[in-house]
C-alpha positions as CSV (number, residue, x, y, z in Angstrom):
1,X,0.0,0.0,0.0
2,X,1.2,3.5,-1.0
3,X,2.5,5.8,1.6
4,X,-0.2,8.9,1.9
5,X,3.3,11.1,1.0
6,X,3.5,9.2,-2.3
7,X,-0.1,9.5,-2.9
8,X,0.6,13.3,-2.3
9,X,3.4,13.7,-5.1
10,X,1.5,11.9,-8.0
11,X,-1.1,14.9,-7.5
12,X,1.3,17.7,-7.2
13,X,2.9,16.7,-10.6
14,X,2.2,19.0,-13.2
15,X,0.5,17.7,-16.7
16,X,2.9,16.7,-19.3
17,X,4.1,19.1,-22.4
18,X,2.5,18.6,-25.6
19,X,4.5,18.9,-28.9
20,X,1.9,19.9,-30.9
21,X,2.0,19.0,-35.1
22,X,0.9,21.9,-37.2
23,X,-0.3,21.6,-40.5
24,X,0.6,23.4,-43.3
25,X,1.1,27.2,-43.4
26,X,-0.8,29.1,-42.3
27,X,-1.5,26.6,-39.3
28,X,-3.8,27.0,-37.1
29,X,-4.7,25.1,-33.8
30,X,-7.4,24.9,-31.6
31,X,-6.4,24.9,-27.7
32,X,-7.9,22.3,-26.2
33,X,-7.7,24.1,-22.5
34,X,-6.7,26.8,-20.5
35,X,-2.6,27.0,-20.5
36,X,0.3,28.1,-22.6
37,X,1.4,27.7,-26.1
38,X,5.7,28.4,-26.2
39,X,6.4,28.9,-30.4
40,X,9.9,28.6,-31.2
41,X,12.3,27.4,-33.7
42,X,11.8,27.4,-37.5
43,X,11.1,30.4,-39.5
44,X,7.7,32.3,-38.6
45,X,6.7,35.4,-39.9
46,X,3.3,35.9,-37.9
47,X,1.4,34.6,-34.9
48,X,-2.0,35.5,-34.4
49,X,-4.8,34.1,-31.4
50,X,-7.9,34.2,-32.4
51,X,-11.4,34.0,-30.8
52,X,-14.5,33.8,-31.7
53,X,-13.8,34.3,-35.5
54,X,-11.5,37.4,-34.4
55,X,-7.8,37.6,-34.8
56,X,-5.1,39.3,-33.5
57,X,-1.7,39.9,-34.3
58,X,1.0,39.5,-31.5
59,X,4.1,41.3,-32.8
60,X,5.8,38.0,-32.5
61,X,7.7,35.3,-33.9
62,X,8.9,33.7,-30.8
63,X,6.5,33.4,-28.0
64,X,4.8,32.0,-24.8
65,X,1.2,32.8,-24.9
66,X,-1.3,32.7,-22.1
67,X,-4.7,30.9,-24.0
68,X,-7.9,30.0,-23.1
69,X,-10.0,27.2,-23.8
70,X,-11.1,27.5,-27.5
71,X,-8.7,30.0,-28.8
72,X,-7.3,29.2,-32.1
73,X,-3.3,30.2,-32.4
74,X,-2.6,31.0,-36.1
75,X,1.0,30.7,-37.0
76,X,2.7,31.2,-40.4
77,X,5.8,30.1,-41.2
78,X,8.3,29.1,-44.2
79,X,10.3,26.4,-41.9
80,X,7.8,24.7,-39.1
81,X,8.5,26.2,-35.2
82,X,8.1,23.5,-32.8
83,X,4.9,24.3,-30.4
84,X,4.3,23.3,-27.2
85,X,1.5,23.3,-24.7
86,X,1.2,23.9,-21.5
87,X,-2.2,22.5,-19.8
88,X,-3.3,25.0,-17.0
């Protein structure tokens, strides 16, 4: 039987990062829950969030991005960036 301290730790743990695959550019991704998206790497030229059908540019080609639940992250790109998410 599992010490209660044990039991503790396996709660504490934080989800596990998610490489997400993007499609073909201009890609664009539906966040599946509250968290983070990190963009880095390849050769982007825009990133946009979008919600409810309304986009907005972020200035960025490199970025961590707070998101909600149903926001759609738009990236373009000539060599694919390697996104990641962060649930919560």
């Amino acid at each position: 039987m599992p010490h209660i301290g044990e039991e503790r730790a396996k709660l504490s743990q934080p989800p596990a990062i998610q490489v997400l695959a993007i499609g073909a550019s201009p890609s664009s991704t539906i966040v599946p829950d509250d968290g983070k998206i990190v963009v880095q790497g390849g050769t982007v030229s825009l990133i946009e969030i979008g919600r409810n059908g309304t986009f907005v540019t972020t200035g960025l080609t490199t970025a961590v991005l707070p998101v909600s639940r149903g926001d759609v992250v738009r990236i373009t790109y000539t060599v694919v960036p390697t996104v990641n998410y962060f649930k919560g």
